[in-house]
N, C-alpha and C positions, 0 to 999 in steps of 0.2 A: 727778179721779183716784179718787175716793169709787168708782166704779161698778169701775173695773178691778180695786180691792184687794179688793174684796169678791165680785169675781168669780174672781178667783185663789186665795182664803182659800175659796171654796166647792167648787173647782175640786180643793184638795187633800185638803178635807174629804171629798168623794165619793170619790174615789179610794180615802183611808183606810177608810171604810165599807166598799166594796164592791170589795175587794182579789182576789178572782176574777174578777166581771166583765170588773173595767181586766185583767188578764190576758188574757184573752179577745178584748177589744178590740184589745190590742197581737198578742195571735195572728192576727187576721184581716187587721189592719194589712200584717203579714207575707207573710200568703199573698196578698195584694193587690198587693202589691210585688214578689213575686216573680212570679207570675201575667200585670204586665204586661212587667217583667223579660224574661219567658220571649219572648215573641210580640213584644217588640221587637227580637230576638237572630235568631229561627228565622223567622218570616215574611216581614220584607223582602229575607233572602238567596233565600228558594222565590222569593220576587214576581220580584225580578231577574231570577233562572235564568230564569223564566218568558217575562219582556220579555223576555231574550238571545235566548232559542229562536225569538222569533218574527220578533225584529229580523234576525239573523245569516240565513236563505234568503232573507227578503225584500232583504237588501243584495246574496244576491250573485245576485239573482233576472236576468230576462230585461228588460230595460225598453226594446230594441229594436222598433219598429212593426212594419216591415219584415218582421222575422226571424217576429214572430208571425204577421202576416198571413199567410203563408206557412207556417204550421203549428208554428211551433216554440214549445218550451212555454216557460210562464212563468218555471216552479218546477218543478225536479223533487223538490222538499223540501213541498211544500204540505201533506200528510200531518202533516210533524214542525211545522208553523206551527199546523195546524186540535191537534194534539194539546198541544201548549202554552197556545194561547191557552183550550183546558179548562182544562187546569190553572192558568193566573192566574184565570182568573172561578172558580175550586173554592180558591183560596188564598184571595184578596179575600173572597169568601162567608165564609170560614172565620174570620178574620183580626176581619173585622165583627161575626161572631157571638160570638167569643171576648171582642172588648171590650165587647159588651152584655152579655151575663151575665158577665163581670168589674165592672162598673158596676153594674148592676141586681141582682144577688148580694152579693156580697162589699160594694158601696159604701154599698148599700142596707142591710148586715146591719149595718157599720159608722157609719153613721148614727141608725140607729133601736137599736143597741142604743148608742151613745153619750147619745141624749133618755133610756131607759129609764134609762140610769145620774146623769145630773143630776136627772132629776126623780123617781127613788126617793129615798127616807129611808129607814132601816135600824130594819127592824119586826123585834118581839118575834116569838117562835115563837107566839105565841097568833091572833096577827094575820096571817098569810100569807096571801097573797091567793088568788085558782082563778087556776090554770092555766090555765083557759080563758078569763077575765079580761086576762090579759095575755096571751095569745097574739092575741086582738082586739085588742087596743091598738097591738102591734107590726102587725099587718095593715093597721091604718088608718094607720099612720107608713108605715110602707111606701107605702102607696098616694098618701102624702100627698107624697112620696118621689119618687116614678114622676113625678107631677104637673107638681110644679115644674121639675122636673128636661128632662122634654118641653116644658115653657112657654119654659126658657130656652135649650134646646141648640137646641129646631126654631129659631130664629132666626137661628142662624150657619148653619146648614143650608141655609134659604131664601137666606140673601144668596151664600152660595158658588154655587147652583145658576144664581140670574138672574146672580152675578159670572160664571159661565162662558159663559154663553149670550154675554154682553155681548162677552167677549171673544172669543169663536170668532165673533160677525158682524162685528168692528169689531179686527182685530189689529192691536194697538197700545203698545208699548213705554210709553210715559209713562204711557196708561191703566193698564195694568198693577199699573205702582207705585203710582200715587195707590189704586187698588179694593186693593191689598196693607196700604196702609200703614194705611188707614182700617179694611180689616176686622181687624188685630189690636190696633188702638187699642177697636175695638167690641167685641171676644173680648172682650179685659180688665175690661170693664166689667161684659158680659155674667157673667164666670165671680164677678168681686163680687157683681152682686144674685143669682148661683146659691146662693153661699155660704152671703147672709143670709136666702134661700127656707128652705134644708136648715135653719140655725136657726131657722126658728120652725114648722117642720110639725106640733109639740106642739100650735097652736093649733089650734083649732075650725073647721071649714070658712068659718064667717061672719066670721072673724077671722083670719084668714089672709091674707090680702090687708092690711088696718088694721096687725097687727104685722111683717111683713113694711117695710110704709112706714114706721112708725116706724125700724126697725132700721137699713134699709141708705140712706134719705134724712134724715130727721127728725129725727135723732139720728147721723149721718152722721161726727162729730167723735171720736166717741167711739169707733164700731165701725171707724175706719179707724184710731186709735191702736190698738188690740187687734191689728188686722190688721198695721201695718208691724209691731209689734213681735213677732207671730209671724214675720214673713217676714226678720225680724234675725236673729233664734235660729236659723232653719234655712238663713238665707245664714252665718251665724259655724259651724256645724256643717260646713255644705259644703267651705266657703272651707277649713279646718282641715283633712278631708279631701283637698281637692287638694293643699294645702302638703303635707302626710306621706305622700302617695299613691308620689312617686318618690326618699323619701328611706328606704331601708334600716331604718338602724337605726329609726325609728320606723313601721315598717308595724305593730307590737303596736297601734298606737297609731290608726293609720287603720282598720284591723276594730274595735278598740273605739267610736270613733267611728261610723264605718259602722253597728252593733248599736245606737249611741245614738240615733242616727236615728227609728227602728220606735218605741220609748216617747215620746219628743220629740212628734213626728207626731199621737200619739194623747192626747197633754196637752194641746198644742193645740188639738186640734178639741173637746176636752170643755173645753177656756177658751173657745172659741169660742162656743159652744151656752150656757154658762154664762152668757159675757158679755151674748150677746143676751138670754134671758129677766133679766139683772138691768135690763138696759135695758127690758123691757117690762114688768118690774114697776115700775119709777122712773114710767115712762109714766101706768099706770094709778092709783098716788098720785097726782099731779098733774092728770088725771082727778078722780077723786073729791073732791080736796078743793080744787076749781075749783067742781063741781056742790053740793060744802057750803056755799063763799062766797056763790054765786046765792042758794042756798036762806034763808040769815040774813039777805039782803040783801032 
């Protein structure tokens, strides 16, 4: 428990320090949330309309042999199908692009300025660093960012892609459910070693891969207590939210809640980042004074 308390003791220490920042942090937070918010609200009604437009001529289309053979058309609505089906492939496009640079923007800005905030100290005015100093820093976290981030998402990627193939030559019900049940047992896993990637892209390119294994296998005991007990806190916020959601007199109560959210969110994931470099500094003691025992021995 050494490693969590002193990961939460450092957790509120930075915070303290750097009280703009976490500001900032809990603003992007925000706009991140609203952001996906938005495009979960407005896109999938366009998509719909979209499907409808193309579904609705093609149902009450011509599907007689005979009647064609004989000249008679298919659709007289073909037109309103070819100008729909633009507009789902112009939504879809849209819809994709929007969650990439929602992720790669805003996720990306929220990741990397969350390391810049655990791994500053709060220097003297004599001591400021260049500006151009850390805007490399956050460039190389960023990239560092993109990275992992590709390493782990192309993989549910590739398996949806051969999952589809599989099941458009071989349809089949049971198949189905078994390739369903197993790819979000695999998501799950997949979005844990995402997690503990984004924790440690502070490290070094050479060391990236070493703390990364520490974190999310090697030490495995520790980074999934951190984790259930974040995913407590914001299933006990939720949970609270729903109970007061249809209850009147305490809606004051589900917006307060609902706005505790966005700070919560954002303590989180700097316990998170916190937790993993304290576990990779535990690592690297235990390193060292492994290779001092050899060396006296």
């Amino acid at each position: 428990m050494h490693h969590l308390k002193e990961s939460i003791r450092k957790t509120f220490h930075h915070i303290h320090q750097h009280k703009l920042w976490f500001s900032l942090l809990v603003l992007l937070q925000l706009m991140a949330i609203i952001g996906i918010f938005f495009l979960a609200v407005t896109y999938p009604v366009k998509i719909l309309e979209d499907v409808n437009g193309i579904m609705q001529p093609l149902q009450a289309a011509n599907y007689n042999v005979t009647n064609i053979q004989e000249g008679g058309a298919f659709s007289t609505d073909m037109l309103k199908v070819y100008q729909n089906y633009n507009a789902l492939v112009k939504h879809v496009t849209e819809v994709i692009l929007w969650l990439l640079g929602t992720f790669i923007i805003l996720e990306g800005a929220l990741w990397v300025g969350t390391h810049k905030l655990v791994l500053s100290e709060k220097k003297e005015p004599r001591q400021s660093s260049s500006f151009v100093k850390h805007l490399k820093e956050a460039g190389l976290l960023w990239l560092k960012y993109i990275t992992v981030s590709l390493i782990f998402l192309g993989i549910p990627v590739l398996i949806g892609y051969f999952s589809l193939n599989l099941i458009s030559s071989e349809p089949n019900e049971d198949l189905l459910m078994s390739i369903a049940k197993y790819t979000l047992a695999l998501l799950g896993v997949l979005i844990y070693l995402l997690w503990c990637g984004l924790a440690v892209i502070n490290s070094s390119w050479k060391a990236l891969a070493k703390n990364w294994w520490a974190v999310s296998l090697k030490k495995i005991h520790w980074t999934l207590l951190a984790l259930v007990i974040s995913i407590i806190i914001m299933g006990s916020l939720f949970s609270l939210i729903y109970l007061t959601m249809n209850y009147e007199p305490l809606q004051w109560l589900m917006m307060l809640l609902s706005i505790l959210c966005i700070p919560t969110l954002t303590i989180l994931r700097i316990l998170w980042v916190a937790h993993a470099q304290e576990l990779i500094s535990n690592e690297k003691d235990i390193s060292l004074d492994n290779t001092r025992k050899i060396t006296r021995w």
